[in-house]
BAMAR-495875 format. One line per field, with one value per residue (C-alpha): residue number from 1; x, y, z. Coordinates in nm, 2 decimals, decimal comma. Example, Ala and Ser with C-alpha at 12.3 -4.5 7.8 and 13.67 -1.06 7.14 Angstrom:
% residues 2
nr 1	2
xx 1,23	1,37
yy -0,45	-0,11
zz 0,78	0,71
***
This chain:
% residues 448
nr 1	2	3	4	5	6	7	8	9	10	11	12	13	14	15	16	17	18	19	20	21	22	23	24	25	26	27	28	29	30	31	32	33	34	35	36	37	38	39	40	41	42	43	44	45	46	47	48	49	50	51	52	53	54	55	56	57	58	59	60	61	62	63	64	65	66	67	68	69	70	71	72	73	74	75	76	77	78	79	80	81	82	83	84	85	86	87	88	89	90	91	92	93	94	95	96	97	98	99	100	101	102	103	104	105	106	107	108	109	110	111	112	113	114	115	116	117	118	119	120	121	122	123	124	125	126	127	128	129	130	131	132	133	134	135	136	137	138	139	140	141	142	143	144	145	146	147	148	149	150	151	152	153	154	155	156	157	158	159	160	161	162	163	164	165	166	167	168	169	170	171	172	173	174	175	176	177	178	179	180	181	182	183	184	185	186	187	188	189	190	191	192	193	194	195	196	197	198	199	200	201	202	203	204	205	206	207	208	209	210	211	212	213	214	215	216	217	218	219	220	221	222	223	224	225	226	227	228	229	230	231	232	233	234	235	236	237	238	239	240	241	242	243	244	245	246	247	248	249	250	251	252	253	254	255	256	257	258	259	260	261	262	263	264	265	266	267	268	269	270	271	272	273	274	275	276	277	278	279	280	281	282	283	284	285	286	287	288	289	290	291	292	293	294	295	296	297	298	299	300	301	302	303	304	305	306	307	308	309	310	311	312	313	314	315	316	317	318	319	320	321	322	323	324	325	326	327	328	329	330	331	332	333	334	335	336	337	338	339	340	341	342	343	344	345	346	347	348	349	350	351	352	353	354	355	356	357	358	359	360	361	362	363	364	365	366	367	368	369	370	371	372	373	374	375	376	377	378	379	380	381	382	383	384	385	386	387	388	389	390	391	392	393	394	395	396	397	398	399	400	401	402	403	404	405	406	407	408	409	410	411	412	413	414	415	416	417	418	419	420	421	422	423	424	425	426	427	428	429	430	431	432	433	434	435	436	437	438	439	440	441	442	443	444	445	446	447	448
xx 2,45	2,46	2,84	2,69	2,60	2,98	3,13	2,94	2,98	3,38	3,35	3,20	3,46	3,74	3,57	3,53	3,88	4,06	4,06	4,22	4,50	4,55	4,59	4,78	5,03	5,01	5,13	5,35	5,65	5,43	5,51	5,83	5,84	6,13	5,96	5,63	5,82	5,98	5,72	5,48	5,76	5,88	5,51	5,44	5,76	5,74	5,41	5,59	5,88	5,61	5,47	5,79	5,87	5,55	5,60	5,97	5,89	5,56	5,81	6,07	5,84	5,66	5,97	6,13	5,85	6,13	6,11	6,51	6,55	6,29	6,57	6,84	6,70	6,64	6,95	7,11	6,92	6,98	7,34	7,52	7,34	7,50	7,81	7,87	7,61	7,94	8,07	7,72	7,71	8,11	7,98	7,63	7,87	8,12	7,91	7,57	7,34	7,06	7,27	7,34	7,01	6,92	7,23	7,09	6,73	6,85	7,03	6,76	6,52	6,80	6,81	6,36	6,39	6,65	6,43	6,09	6,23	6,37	6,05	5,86	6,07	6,04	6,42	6,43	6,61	6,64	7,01	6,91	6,67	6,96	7,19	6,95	6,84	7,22	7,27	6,99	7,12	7,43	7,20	7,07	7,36	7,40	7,06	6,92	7,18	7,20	6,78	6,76	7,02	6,89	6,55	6,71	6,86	6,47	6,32	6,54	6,56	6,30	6,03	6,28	6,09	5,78	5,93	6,06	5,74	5,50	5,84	5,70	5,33	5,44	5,62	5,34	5,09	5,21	5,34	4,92	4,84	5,17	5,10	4,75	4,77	5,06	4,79	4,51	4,80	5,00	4,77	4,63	4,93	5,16	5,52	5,72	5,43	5,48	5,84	5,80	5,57	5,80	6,07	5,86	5,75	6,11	6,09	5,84	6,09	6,38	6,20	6,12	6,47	6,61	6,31	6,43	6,63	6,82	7,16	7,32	7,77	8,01	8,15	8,52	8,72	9,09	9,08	9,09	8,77	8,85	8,94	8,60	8,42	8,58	8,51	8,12	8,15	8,31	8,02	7,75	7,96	8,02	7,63	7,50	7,11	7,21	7,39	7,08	6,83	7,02	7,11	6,72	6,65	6,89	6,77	6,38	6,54	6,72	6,45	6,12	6,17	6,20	5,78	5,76	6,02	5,81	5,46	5,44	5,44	5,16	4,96	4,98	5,05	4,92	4,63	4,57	4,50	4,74	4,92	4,61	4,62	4,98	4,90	4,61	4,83	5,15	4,87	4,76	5,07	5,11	4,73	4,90	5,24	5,07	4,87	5,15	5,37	5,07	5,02	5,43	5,34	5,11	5,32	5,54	5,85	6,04	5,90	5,81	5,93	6,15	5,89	5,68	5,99	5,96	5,58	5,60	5,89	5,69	5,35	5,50	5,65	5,28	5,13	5,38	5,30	4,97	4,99	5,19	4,93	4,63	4,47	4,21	4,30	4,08	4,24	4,54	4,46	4,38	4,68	4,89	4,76	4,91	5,20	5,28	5,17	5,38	5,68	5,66	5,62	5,97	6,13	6,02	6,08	6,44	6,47	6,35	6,57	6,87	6,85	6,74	7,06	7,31	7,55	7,54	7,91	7,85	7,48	7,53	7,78	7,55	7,26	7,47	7,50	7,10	7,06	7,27	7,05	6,73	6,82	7,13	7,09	6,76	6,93	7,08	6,76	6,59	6,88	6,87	6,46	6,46	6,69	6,43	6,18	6,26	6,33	6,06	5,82	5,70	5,48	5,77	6,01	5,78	5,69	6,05	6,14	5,81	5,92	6,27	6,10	5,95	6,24	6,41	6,12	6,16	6,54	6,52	6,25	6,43	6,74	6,52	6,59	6,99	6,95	6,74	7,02	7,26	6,99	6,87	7,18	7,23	6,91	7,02	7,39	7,20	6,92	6,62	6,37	6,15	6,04	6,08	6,34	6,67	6,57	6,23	6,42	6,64	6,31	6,15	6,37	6,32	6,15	6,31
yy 9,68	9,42	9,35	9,51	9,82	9,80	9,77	10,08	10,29	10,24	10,31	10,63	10,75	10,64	10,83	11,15	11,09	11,05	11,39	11,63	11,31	11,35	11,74	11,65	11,48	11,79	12,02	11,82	12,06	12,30	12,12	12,29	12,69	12,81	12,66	12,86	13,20	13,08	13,04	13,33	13,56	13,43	13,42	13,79	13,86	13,66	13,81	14,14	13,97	13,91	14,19	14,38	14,06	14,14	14,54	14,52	14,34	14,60	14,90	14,78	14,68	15,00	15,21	15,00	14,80	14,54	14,16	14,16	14,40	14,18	13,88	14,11	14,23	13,88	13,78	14,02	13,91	13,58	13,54	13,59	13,31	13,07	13,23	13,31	13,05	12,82	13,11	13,09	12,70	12,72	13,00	12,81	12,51	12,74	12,97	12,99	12,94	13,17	13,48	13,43	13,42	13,75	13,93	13,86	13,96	14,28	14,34	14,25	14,50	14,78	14,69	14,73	15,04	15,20	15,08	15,21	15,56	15,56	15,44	15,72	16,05	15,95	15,91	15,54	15,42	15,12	15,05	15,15	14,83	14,63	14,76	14,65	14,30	14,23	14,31	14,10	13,81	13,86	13,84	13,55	13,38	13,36	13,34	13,02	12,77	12,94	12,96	12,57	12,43	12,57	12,40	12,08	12,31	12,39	12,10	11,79	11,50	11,37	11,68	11,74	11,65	11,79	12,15	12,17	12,08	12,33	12,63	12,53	12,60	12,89	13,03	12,94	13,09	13,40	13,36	13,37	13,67	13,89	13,92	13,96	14,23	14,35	14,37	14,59	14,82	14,91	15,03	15,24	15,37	15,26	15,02	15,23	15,16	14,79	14,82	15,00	14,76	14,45	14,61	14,69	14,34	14,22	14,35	14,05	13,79	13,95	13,98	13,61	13,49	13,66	13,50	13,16	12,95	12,74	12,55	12,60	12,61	12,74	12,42	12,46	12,28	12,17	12,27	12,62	12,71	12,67	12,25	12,25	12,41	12,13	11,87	11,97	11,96	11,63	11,50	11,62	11,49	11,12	11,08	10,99	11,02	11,38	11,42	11,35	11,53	11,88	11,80	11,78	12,05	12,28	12,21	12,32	12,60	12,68	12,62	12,62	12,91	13,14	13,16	13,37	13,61	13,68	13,68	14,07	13,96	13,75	13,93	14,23	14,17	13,84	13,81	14,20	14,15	14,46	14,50	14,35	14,04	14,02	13,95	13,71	13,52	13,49	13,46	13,14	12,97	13,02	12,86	12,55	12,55	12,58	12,26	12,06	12,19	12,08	11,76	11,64	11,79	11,50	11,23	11,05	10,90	10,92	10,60	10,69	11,07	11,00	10,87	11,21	11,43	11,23	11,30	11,64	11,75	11,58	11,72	12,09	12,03	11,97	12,20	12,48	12,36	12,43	12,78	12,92	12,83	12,99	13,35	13,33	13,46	13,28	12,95	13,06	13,12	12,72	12,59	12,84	12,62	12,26	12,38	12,54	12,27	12,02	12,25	12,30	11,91	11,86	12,16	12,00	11,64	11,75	11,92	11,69	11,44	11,60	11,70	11,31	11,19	11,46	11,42	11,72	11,82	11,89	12,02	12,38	12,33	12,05	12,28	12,60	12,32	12,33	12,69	12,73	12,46	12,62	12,99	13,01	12,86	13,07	13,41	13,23	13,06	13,45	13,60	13,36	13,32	13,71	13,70	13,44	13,59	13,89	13,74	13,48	13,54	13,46	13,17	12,99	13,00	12,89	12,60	12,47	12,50	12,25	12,01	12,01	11,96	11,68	11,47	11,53	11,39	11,14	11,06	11,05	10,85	10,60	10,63	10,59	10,17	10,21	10,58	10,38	10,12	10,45	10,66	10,38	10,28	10,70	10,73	10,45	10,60	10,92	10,66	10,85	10,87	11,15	10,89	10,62	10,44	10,29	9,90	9,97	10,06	9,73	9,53	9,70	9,91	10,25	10,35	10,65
zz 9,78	9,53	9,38	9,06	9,22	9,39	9,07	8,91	9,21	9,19	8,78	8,84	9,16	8,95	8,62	8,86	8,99	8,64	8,54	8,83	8,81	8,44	8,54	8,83	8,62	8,35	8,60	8,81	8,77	8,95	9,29	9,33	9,47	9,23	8,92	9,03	9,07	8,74	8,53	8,63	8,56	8,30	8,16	8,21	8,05	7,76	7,68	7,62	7,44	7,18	7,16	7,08	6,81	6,61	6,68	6,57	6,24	6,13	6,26	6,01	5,74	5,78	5,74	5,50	5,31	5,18	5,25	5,18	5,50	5,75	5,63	5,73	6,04	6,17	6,08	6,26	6,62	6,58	6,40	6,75	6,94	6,62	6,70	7,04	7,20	7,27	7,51	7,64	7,71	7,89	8,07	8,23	8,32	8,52	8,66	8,93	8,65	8,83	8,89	8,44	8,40	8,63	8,47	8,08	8,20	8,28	7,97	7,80	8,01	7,91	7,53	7,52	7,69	7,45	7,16	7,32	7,38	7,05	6,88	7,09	7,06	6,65	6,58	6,51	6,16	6,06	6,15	6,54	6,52	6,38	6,63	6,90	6,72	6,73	7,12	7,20	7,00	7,22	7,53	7,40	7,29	7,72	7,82	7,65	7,69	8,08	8,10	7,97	8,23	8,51	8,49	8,61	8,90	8,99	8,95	8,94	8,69	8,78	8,66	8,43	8,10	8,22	8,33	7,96	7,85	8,09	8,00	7,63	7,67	7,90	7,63	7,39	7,56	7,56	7,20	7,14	7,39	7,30	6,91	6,94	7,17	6,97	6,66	6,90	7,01	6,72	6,51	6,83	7,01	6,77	6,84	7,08	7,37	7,30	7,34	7,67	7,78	7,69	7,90	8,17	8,21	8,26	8,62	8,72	8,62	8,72	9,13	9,09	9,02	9,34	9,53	9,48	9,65	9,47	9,52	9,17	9,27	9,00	8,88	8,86	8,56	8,51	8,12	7,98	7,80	7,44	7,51	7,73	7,43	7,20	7,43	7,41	7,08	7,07	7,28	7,05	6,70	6,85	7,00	6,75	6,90	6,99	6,68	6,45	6,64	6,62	6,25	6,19	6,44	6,24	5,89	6,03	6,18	5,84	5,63	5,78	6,03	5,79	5,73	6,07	5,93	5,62	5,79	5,76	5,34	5,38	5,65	5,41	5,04	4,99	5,30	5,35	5,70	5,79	6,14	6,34	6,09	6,17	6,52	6,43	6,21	6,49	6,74	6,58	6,53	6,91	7,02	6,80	6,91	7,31	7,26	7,12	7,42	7,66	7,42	7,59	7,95	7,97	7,88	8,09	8,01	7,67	7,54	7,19	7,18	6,89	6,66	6,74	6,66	6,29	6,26	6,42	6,10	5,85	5,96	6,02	5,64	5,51	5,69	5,54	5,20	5,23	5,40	5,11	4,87	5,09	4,96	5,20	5,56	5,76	5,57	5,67	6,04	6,06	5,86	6,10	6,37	6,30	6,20	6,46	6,71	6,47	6,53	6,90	6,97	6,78	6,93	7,32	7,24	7,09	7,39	7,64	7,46	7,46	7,82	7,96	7,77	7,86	8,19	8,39	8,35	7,97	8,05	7,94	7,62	7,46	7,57	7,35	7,07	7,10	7,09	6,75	6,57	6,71	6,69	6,53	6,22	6,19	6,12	5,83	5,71	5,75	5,55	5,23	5,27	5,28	4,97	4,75	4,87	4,74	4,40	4,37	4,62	4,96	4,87	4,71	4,99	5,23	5,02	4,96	5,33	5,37	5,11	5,26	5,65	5,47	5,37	5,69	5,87	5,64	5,69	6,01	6,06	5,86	6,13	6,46	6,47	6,50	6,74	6,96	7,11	7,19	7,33	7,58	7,67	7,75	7,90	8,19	8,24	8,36	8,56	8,51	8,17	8,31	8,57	8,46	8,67	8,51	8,59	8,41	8,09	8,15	8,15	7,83	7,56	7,49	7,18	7,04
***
């Protein structure tokens, strides 16, 4: 063969052989036996979580037709993570993180079941859903914080960012599946079969986690738990890096969030899609939010993720501007999409972020930190969007949460150049950067 024909034949082999690496590298955090019993069961379960999320919201909207009460009902499941999400974080540094995550999976399993047999005898009221919401925020409060610090126990540091990233589209792709089949059921069986249904599927997660074997020992701690609380908290105030990205996570969380609260609004009112446009609607902020998760699982390294937390605020801004002056449903189905792909890509490079830079001693209380920016400040968001919503209108809340996602994008895009020297120099104090080895980062800086 001539050296032409060479050359061509090793283009095409290396063309063939591209993709299944690209893949390869996608699903990396695959490799390891605890994160595969992990995620399948966390998949199957998650699918029934939203199923009950879109069931809970028609059920209360149906019984109370108020956009005030769908405010007050998710502020009542997600107020305790904001407020109790510290006892959460001390507890996942003190304790084996697997046997939290096993106990909260069970509550939760009790706390479906209660509302499914409820829903189907026909004695549900309102304040039994808020009753419920509340527990589960409770759950919560314990099982996040203790759910996100134990993927380093499964997969290490250096899978680290790409576990996040895969739990993302895991969680996203059953965020599309759950509401849609939430919108086929409801209106057949009703929401009581797709609360039994979510609590059944608890029992395929809860099997996994005591089929793993994983080395996570209590860590033990001179201080009592209020000072370990405060140090945490000391950690996250005098990071600056850390300190900006939950600031901007908490003002989308406050202000943007609230959109998914008062979907029911728009699916019915303003859309008139009903319950099964409901679950098209949720359905297709999850097929957007699972490509921007899949969009970090094929990165490596951190280089640049700070610069896509800034686009991904501004973009998810814009794109919420633009859904909340759509009449047409199909319309909004596609402007659904980039925003939520936009807000999944800040919510996993936050995360992955946050994790790479954190020492493994604070782990679980700058992780509870996380949690109340994410999901606590979201109950209060969902009260006072509720509220203006009521007053003004669903169109116009959504639209000021995007202009205010906007210019934080914008402020903190503006920040990046100074957060940059912390976060590298935080990055090689923990020696890993999702692979990328500490000497590497000596040699070239970290863009952030």
């Amino acid at each position: 063969m001539t050296d032409e024909q060479n050359s061509a034949v090793v283009e095409e082999l290396d063309a063939k052989t591209v993709p299944p690496a690209r893949l390869a590298t996608t699903l990396r955090a695959l490799r390891h036996r605890n994160f595969q019993l992990f995620f399948s069961g966390q998949l199957i379960s998650l699918i029934g979580t939203w199923m009950q999320t879109v069931a809970q919201s028609w059920l209360m909207y149906k019984l109370t037709g108020s956009a005030l009460k769908l405010g007050e009902v998710g502020f009542a499941s997600q107020i305790p993570v904001f407020l109790v999400a510290p006892l959460g974080g001390i507890t996942a540094d003190r304790v084996n993180r697997q046997r939290l995550v096993i106990a909260t999976q069970i509550a939760s399993m009790i706390l479906a079941g209660i509302l499914a047999w409820l829903t189907l005898t026909g004695v549900v009221q309102p304040w039994h859903i808020f009753v419920l919401a509340a527990l589960l925020g409770v759950v919560n409060a314990f099982d996040i914080p203790g759910r996100q610090s134990f993927i380093i126990d499964m997969v290490g540091k250096e899978d680290l960012m790409n576990a996040i990233a895969l739990n993302s589209s895991m969680f996203n792709g059953a965020r599309v599946i759950g509401p849609m089949v939430a919108g086929i059921l409801v209106p057949l069986i009703g929401e009581g079969w797709c609360f039994a249904a979510n609590a059944i599927s608890y029992v395929a997660v809860i099997i996994n986690l005591f089929l793993m074997r994983v080395h996570c020992a209590p860590r033990a701690s001179k201080h009592s738990p209020i000072e370990d609380i405060i140090e945490g908290f000391r950690w996250v105030n005098q990071t600056k890096v850390i300190r900006a990205l939950l600031l901007l996570l908490g003002l989308v969380s406050l202000v943007g969030m609230p959109y998914t609260v008062l979907m029911p609004i728009f699916a019915d009112k303003i859309l008139h899609g009903g319950a099964r446009g409901l679950g098209i609607l949720m359905g297709a902020t999850g097929v957007g939010a699972l490509f921007g998760a899949l969009t970090l699982a094929a990165k490596t390294g951190v280089k640049g993720l700070g610069r896509w937390v800034a686009f991904a605020c501004g973009g998810f801004g814009i794109s919420l501007c633009l859904f909340s002056f759509s009449h047409f449903f199909w319309l909004s189905v596609v402007l659904l999409m980039p925003a939520g792909y936009s807000m999944m890509l800040q919510m996993a490079c936050s995360n992955t972020l946050v994790q790479t830079m954190v020492p493994d001693q604070l782990r679980g209380r700058v992780m509870s930190v996380y949690s109340m920016m994410f999901m606590g400040m979201a109950p209060i968001g969902a009260f006072f969007g509720g509220a203006l919503a009521h007053r003004l209108g669903a169109p116009f809340t959504v639209a000021v949460g995007g202009v205010a996602c906007i210019l934080g994008a914008i402020w903190f895009g503006r920040a990046l150049p100074e957060l940059r020297i912390e976060a590298r120099r935080l990055i090689i104090a923990q020696g890993m950067a999702g692979g990328e080895p500490a000497q590497e980062l000596n040699a070239q800086p970290v863009e952030k």
